[in-house]
C-alpha positions as a LaTeX table, in Angstrom:
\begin{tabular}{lrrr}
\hline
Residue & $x$ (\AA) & $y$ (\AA) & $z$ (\AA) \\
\hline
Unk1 & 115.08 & 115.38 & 76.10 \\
Unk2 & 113.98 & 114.68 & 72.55 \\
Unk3 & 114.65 & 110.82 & 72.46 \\
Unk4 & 113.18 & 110.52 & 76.07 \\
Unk5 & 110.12 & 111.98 & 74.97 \\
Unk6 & 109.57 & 109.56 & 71.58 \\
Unk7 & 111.03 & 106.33 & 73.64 \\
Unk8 & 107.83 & 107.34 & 76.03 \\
Unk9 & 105.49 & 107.46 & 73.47 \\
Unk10 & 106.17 & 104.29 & 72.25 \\
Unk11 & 106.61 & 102.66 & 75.82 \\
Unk12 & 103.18 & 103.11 & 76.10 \\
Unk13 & 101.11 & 99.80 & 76.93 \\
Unk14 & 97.93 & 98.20 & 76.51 \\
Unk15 & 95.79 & 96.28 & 78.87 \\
Unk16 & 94.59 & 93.46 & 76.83 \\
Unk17 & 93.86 & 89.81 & 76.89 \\
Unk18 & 96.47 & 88.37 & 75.37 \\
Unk19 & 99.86 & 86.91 & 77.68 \\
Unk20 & 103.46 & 87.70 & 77.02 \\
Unk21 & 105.49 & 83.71 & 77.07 \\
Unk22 & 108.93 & 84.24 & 78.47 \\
Unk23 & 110.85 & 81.08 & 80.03 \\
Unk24 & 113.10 & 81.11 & 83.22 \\
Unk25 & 116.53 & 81.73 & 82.59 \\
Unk26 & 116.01 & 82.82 & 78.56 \\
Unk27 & 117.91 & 85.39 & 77.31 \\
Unk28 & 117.23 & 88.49 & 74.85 \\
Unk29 & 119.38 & 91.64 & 73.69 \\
Unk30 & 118.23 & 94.47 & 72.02 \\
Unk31 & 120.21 & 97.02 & 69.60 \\
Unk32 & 119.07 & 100.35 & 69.70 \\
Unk33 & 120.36 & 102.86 & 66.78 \\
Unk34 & 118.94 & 106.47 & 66.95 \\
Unk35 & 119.17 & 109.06 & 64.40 \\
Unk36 & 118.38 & 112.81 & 65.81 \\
Unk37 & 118.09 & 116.60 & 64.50 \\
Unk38 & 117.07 & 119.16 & 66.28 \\
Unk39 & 116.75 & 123.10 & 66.02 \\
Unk40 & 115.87 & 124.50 & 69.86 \\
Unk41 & 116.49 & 128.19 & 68.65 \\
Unk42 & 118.73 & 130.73 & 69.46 \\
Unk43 & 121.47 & 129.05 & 68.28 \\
Unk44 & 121.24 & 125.56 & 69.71 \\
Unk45 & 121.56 & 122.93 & 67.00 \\
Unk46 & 121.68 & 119.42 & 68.06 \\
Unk47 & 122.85 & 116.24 & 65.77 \\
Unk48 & 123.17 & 113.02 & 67.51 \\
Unk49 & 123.73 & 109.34 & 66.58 \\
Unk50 & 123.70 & 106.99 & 68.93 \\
Unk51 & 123.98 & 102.99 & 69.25 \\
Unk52 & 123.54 & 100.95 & 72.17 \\
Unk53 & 123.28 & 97.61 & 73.42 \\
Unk54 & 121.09 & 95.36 & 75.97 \\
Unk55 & 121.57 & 92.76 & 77.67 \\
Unk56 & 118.00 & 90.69 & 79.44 \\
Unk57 & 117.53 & 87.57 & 81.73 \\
Unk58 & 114.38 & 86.01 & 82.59 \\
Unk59 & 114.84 & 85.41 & 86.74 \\
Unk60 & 111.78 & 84.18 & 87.70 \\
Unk61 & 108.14 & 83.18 & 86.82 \\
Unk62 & 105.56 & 84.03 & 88.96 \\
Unk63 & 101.55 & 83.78 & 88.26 \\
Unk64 & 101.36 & 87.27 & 86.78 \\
Unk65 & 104.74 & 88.59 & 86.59 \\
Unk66 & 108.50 & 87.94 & 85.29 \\
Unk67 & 111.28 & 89.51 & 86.90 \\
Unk68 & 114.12 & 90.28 & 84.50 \\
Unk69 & 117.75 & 91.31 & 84.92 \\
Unk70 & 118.69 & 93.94 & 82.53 \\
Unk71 & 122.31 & 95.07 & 81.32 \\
Unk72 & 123.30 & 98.02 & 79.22 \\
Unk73 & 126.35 & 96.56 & 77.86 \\
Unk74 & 127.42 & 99.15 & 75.01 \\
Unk75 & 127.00 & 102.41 & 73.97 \\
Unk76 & 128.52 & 104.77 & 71.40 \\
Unk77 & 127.38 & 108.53 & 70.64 \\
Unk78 & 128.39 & 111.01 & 68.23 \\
Unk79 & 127.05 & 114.44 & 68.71 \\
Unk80 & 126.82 & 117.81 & 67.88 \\
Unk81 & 125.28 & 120.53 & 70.07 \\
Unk82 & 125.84 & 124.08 & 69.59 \\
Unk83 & 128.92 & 123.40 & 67.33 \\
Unk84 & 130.51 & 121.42 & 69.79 \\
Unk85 & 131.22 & 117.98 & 69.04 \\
Unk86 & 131.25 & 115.06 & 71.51 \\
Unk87 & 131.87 & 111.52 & 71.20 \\
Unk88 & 131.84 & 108.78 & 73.60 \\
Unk89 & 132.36 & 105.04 & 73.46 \\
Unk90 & 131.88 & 102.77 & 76.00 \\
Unk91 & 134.48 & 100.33 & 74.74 \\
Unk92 & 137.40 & 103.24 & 75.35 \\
Unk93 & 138.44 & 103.55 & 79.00 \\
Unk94 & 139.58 & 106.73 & 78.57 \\
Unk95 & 135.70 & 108.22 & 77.41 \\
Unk96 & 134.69 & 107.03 & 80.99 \\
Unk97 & 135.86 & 110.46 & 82.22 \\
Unk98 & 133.84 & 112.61 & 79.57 \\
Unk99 & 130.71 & 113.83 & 80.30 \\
Unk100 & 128.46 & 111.51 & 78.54 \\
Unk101 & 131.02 & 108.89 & 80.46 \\
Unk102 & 130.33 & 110.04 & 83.73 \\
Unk103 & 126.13 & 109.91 & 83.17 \\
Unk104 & 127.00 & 106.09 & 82.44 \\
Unk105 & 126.43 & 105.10 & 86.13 \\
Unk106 & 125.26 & 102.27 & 85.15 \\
Unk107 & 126.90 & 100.58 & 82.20 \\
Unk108 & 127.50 & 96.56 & 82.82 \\
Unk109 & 125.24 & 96.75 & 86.07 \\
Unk110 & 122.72 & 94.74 & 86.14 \\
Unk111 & 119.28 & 95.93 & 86.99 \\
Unk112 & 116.25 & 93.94 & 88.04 \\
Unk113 & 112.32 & 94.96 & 87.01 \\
Unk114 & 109.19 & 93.24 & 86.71 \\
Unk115 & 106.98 & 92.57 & 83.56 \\
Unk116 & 103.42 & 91.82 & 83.90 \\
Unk117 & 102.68 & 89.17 & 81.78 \\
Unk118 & 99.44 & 90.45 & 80.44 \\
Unk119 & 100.24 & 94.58 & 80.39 \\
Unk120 & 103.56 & 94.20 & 79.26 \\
Unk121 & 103.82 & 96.99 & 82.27 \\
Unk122 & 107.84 & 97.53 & 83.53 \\
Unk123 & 108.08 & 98.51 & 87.21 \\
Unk124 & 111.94 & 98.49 & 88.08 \\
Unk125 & 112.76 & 96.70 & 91.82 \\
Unk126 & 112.47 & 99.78 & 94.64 \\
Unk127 & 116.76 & 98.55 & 94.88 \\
Unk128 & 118.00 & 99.87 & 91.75 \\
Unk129 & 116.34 & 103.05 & 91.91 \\
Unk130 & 118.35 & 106.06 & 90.94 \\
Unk131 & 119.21 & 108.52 & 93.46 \\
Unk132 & 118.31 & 111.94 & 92.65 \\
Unk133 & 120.76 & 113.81 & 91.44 \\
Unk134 & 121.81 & 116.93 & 92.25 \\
Unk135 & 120.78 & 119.78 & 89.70 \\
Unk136 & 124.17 & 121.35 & 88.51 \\
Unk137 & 126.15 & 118.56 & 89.36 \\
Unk138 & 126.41 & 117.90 & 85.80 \\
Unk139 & 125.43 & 120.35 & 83.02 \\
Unk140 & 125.23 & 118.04 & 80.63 \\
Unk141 & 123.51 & 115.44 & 82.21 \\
Unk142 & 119.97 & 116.42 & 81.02 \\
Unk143 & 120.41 & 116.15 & 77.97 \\
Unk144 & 121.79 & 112.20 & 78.07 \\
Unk145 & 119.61 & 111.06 & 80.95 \\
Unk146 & 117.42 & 109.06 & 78.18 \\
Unk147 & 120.70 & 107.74 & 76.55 \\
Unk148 & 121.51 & 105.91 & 80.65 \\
Unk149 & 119.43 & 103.43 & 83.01 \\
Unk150 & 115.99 & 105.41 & 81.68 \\
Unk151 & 116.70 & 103.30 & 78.35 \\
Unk152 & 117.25 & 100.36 & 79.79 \\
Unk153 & 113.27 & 99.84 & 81.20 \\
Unk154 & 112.12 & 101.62 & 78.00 \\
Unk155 & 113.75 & 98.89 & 75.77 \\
Unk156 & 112.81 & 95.87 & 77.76 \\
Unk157 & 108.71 & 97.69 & 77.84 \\
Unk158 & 109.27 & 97.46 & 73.63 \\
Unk159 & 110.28 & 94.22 & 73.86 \\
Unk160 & 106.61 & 93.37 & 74.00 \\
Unk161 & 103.51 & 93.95 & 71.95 \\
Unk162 & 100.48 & 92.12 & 72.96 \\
Unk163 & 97.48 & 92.41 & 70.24 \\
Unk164 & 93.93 & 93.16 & 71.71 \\
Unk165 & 91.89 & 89.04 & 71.72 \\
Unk166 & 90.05 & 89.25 & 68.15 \\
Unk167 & 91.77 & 91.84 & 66.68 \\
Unk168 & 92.64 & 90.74 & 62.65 \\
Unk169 & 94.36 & 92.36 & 59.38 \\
Unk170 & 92.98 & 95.51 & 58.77 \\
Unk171 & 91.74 & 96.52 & 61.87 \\
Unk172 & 92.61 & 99.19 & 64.17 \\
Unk173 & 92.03 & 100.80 & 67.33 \\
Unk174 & 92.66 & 103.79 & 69.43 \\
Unk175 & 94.55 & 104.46 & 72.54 \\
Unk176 & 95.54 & 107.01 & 74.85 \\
Unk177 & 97.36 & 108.51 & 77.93 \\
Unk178 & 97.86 & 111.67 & 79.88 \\
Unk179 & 100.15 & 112.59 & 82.24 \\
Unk180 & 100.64 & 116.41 & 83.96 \\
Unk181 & 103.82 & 117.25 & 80.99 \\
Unk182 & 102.60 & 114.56 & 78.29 \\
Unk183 & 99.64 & 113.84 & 76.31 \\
Unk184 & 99.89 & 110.68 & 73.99 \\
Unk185 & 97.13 & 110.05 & 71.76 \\
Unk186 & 98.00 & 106.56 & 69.35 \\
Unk187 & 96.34 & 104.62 & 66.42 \\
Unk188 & 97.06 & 100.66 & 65.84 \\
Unk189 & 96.75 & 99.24 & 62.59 \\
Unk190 & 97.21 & 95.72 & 61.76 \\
Unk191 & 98.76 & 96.04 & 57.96 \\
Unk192 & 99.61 & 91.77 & 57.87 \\
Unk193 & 99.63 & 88.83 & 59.96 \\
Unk194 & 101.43 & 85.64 & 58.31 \\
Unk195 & 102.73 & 82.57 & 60.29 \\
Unk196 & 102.25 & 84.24 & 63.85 \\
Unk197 & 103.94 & 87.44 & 62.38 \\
Unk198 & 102.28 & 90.24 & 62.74 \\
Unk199 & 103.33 & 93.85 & 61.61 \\
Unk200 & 101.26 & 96.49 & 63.30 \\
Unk201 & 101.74 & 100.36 & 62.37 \\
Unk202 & 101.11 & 103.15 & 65.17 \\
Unk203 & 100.34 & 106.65 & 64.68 \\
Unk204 & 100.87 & 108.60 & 67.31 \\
Unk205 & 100.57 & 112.22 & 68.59 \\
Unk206 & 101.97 & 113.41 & 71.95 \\
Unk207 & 101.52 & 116.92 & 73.19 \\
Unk208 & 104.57 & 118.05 & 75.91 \\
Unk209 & 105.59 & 120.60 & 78.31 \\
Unk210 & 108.33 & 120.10 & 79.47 \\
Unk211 & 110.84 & 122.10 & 82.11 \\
Unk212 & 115.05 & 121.03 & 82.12 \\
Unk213 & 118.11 & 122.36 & 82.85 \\
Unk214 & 120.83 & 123.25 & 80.45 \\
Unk215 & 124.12 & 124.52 & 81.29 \\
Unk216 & 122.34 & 125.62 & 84.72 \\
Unk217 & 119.71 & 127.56 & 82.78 \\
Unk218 & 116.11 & 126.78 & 83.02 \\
Unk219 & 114.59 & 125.69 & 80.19 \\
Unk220 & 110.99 & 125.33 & 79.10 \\
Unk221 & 109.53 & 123.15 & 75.94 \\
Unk222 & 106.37 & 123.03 & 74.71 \\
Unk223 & 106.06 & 120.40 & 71.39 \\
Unk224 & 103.97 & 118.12 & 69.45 \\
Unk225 & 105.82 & 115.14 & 68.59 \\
Unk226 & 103.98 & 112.82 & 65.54 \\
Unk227 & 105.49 & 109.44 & 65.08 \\
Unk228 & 105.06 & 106.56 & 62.43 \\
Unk229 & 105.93 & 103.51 & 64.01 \\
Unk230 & 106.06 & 100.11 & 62.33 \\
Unk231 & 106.41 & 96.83 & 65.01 \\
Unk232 & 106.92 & 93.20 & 63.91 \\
Unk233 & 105.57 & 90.67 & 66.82 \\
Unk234 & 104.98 & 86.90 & 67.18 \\
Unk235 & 101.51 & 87.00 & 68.22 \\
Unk236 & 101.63 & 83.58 & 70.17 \\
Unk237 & 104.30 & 84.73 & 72.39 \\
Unk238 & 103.84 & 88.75 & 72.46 \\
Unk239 & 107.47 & 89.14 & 71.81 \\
Unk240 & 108.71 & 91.99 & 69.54 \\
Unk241 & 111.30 & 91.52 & 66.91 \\
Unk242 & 111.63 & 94.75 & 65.13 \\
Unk243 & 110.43 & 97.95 & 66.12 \\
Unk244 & 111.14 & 101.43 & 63.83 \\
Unk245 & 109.88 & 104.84 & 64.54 \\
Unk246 & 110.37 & 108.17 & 63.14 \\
Unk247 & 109.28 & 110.94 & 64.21 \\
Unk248 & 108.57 & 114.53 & 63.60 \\
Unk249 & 108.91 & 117.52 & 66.25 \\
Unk250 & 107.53 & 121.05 & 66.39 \\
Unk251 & 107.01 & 123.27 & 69.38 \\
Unk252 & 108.73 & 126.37 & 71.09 \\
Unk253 & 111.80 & 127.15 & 73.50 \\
Unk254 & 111.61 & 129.36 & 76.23 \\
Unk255 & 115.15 & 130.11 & 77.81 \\
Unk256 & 115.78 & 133.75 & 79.48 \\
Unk257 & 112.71 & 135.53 & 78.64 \\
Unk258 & 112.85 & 134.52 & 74.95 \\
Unk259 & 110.73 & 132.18 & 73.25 \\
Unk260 & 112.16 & 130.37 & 69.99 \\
Unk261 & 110.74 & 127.85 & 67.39 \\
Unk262 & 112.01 & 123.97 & 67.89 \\
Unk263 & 111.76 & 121.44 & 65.44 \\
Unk264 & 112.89 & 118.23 & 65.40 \\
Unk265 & 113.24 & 114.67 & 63.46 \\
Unk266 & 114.31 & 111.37 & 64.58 \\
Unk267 & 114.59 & 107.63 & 63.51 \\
Unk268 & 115.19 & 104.89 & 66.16 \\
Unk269 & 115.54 & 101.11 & 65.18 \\
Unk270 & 115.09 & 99.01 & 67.77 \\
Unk271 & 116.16 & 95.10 & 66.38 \\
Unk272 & 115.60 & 92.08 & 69.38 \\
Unk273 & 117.03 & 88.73 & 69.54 \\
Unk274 & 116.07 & 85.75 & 71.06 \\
\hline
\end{tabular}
């Protein structure tokens, strides 16, 4: 819940005039690492660790688009919620059948979406849709949807950074979006650009209500999430090599009748190779 609502803030794109240069038939991976604490109240603690891995192909090249295959090839988790710890690695056969296992529908399946080249916008193929899934069929589930085929379309969107046509060191500008649970508000900064290199910093605020499910309980979250993001991009080809956030969470729990303070902080490095 936490990690999905950071990975969306940073998802965010821009419509600019720059281009994103991809090649038929290159290939990329990503490795995500996320740190996370969390204090929901009454009780529920949450530490979590998680790696994973990504697999992209560039399909096809069309006037305005790419279409790109994407893999999650790896993932390992290590958490602790409520003084229960789980672990799962996607290299063991037998964490397939544990409950982070069974929300890994879609582990070494590839998946196909579609990057506009000048947005940077991800729209996954109408195909490879997710079913919806049924509300207690899973108690867990909720809380390690963002950790499944959610990540994989949020990872390939950060691949890409496309800086606004004239923007130089030093400056900045401001962007935002709303949705009916999420308010983002976000500040660029250029800090240094050096052989095509940029490194751009992003401060960003997003205001959330949110409703879940947890253990077949309804849940509702209310937070303000600030984040400090640092991204490294070649600014000829749009193409991000390093992205790092952290962020800090504060907001309130509602579960039952009674409402409890949250807080929250999370780091997630996100490293790309080409």
């Amino acid at each position: 819940m936490f990690a999905a609502i950071i990975f969306s803030m940073n998802s965010f794109c821009q419509k600019n005039n720059g281009q994103i240069v991809l090649n038929k038939g290159q290939k990329f991976t990503v490795k995500n690492t996320m740190s996370q604490e969390a204090d929901m109240g009454m009780g529920m603690e949450m530490k979590n660790f998680t790696t994973s891995q990504t697999s992209y192909i560039v399909l096809d090249v069309a006037d305005k688009n790419y279409s790109i295959s994407s893999t999650l090839t790896g993932m390992k988790v290590s958490m602790d919620f409520m003084g229960q710890q789980t672990t799962y690695d996607s290299d063991l056969k037998s964490d397939s059948a544990s409950e982070i296992g069974k929300s890994m529908r879609d582990l070494n399946t590839p998946d196909t979406v579609s990057v506009d080249k000048y947005t940077g916008t991800v729209i996954a193929d109408a195909k490879t849709v997710t079913e919806p899934k049924e509300a207690d069929s899973n108690p867990m589930e909720n809380l390690f949807e963002s950790l499944g085929d959610n990540n994989k379309n949020v990872s390939i969107s950060e691949a890409f950074f496309i800086i606004p046509a004239g923007k130089k060191t030093g400056d900045s500008w401001i962007d935002s979006s709303s949705t009916k649970d999420i308010k983002t508000l976000k500040t660029y900064t250029i800090k240094s650009i050096a052989k095509n290199i940029a490194t751009v910093n992003i401060i960003g605020t997003v205001v959330s209500n949110i409703q879940t499910e947890v253990q077949g309980l309804q849940v509702n979250v209310s937070m303000t999430t600030k984040t400090d993001s640092e991204v490294i991009t070649d600014t000829k080809t749009s193409l991000v090599t390093r992205r790092t956030t952290k962020a800090d969470i504060n907001g309130n729990l509602e579960l039952m009748g009674q409402a409890a303070p949250v807080t929250g902080k999370a780091t997630i490095t996100s490293v790309y190779e080409y």
